[in-house]
C-alpha positions, 0 to 999 in steps of 0.5 A, spaced: 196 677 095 204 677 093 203 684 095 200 682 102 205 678 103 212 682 101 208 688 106 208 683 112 215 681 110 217 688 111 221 689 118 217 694 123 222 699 122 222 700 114 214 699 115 215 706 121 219 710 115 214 710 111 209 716 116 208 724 114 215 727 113 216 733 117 217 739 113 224 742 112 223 750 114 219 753 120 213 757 118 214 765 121 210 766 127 206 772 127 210 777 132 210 784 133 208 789 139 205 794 134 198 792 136 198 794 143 197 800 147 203 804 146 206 807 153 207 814 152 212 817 156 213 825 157 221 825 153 224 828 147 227 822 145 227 815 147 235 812 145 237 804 144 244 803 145 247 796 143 247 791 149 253 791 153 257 784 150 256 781 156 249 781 156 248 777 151 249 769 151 246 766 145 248 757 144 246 757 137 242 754 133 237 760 135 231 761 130 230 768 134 235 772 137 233 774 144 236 781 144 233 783 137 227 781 140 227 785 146 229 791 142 224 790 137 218 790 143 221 797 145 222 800 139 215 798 138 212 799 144 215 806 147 214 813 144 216 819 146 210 824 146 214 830 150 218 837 148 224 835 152 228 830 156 231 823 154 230 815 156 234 810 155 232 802 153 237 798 156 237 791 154 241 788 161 240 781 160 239 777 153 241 769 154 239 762 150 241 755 153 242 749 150 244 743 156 245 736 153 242 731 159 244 725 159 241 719 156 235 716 160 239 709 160 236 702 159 234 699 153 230 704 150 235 710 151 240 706 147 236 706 141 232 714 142 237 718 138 239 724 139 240 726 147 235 729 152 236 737 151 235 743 156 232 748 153 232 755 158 231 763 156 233 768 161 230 776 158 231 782 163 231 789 159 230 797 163 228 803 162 231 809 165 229 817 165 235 822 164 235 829 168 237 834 163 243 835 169 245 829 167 244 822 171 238 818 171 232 821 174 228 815 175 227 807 172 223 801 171 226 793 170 222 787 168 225 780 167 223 774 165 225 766 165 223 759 163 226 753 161 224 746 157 226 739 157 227 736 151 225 728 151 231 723 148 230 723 140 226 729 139 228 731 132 231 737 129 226 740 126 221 739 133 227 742 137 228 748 133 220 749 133 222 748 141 228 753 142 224 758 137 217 757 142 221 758 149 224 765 146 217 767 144 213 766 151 219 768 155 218 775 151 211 774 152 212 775 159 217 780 159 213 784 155 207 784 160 211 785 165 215 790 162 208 795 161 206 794 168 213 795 171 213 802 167 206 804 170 207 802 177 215 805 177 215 811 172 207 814 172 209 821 172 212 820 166 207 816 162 202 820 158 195 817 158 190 818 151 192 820 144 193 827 144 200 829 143 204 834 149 205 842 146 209 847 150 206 852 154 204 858 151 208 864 153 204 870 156 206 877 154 205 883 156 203 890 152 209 894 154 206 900 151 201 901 155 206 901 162 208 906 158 204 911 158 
C-alpha cells in the first residue's frame, strides 16, 4: 500500500518518462538495385563523372547522401554490353532540405519541444549516348521529389528516421522512373536477353582462286 501511494503521488510528467526508451542507432535499411533488371546498353563503356558542385545541396544531418544514392542506382542498374561507344550517367540534381516551421502556438505549442520541420528531396540524374564524333547522340532524364512535415516535438531519433525514409522513397521513384525513361527515349541503344554482343564476323575472299 506504501508503494501505491508513492506511485500516485508522483507528477504525471515523471509517470510518462518511464515508457520504452528509443533506440540510440538506426538499423540499415536494406538498399540496393542489383536485384533488378539490368538495362543493357549497346556501349563499350558507361562513365560517372563527379556531380557538378552546384548540383548537389544537402542540409545535414542526412543519414543517406542522395547523390551517393543516385550513383549507386547507376552504377548498379547500367551495363555496357556493346563493342564500341561510351555513355555517360550525369547526376544534375542531388538536393535535401531541412525548413524549421514555425511553432503551432497555443498552449500545447509551448510545451512540444523542438519545432515543426520540413523535410524535401528533389533527385533528378540523365543518361547520354555519345557519338564517337563527339557530341552527344541521344539521352533520357528522370526526376523525382517529395516532401514531408514533421509535427512540433517529433524527436531526433524519429526525425532522422523521416530524413533517411524521404531519401529512400524519392530514390525509389526516380529509379522507376529513370528505367521507363531509357526505354521509351534510348530503345535503339537497349540490348534485350542475356547474350552479350560479339563484333560481326569479317568475310574473306580466297585470293588465289581469282588468280588463276
Amino acid at each position: 500500500m506504501l508503494k501505491r501511494r508513492l506511485l500516485l503521488g508522483l507528477p504525471l510528467g515523471l509517470l510518462a518518462c518511464g515508457g520504452p526508451e528509443e533506440p540510440s542507432f538506426l538499423p540499415p535499411l536494406v538498399t540496393g538495385y542489383r536485384h533488378l533488371t539490368p538495362l543493357r546498353l549497346n556501349v563499350l563503356e558507361v562513365e560517372f563523372p563527379d556531380p557538378a558542385a552546384r548540383a548537389v545541396s544537402v542540409s545535414e544531418p542526412a543519414p543517406v547522401r542522395p547523390e551517393a544514392e543516385i550513383r549507386r542506382m547507376g552504377q548498379e542498374r547500367l551495363v555496357p554490353v556493346g563493342t564500341t561507344g561510351t555513355a555517360r550517367f550525369l547526376i544534375t540534381r542531388a538536393r535535401f532540405s531541412r525548413e524549421r516551421l514555425p511553432p503551432a502556438g497555443g498552449l500545447g505549442g509551448m510545451f512540444a519541444g523542438e519545432p515543426g520541420e520540413r523535410l524535401s528531396c528533389d533527385l533528378a540524374c540523365r543518361i547520354e549516348v555519345m557519338n564517337p564524333e563527339g557530341g552527344r547522340a541521344a539521352f533520357a532524364e528522370a526526376e523525382a521529389r517529395r516532401t514531408q512535415s514533421l509535427a512540433d516535438g517529433t524527436s531526433p531519433i524519429a526525425r532522422q528516421r523521416a530524413a533517411e525514409a524521404i531519401i529512400r522513397q524519392t530514390m525509389e521513384s526516380l529509379n522507376v522512373e529513370f528505367e521507363f525513361q531509357i526505354r521509351r527515349a534510348l530503345r535503339a541503344w537497349l540490348v534485350e536477353g542475356n547474350q552479350p554482343l560479339t563484333p560481326a564476323a569479317v568475310e574473306r575472299e580466297d585470293l588465289s582462286v581469282q588468280a588463276r
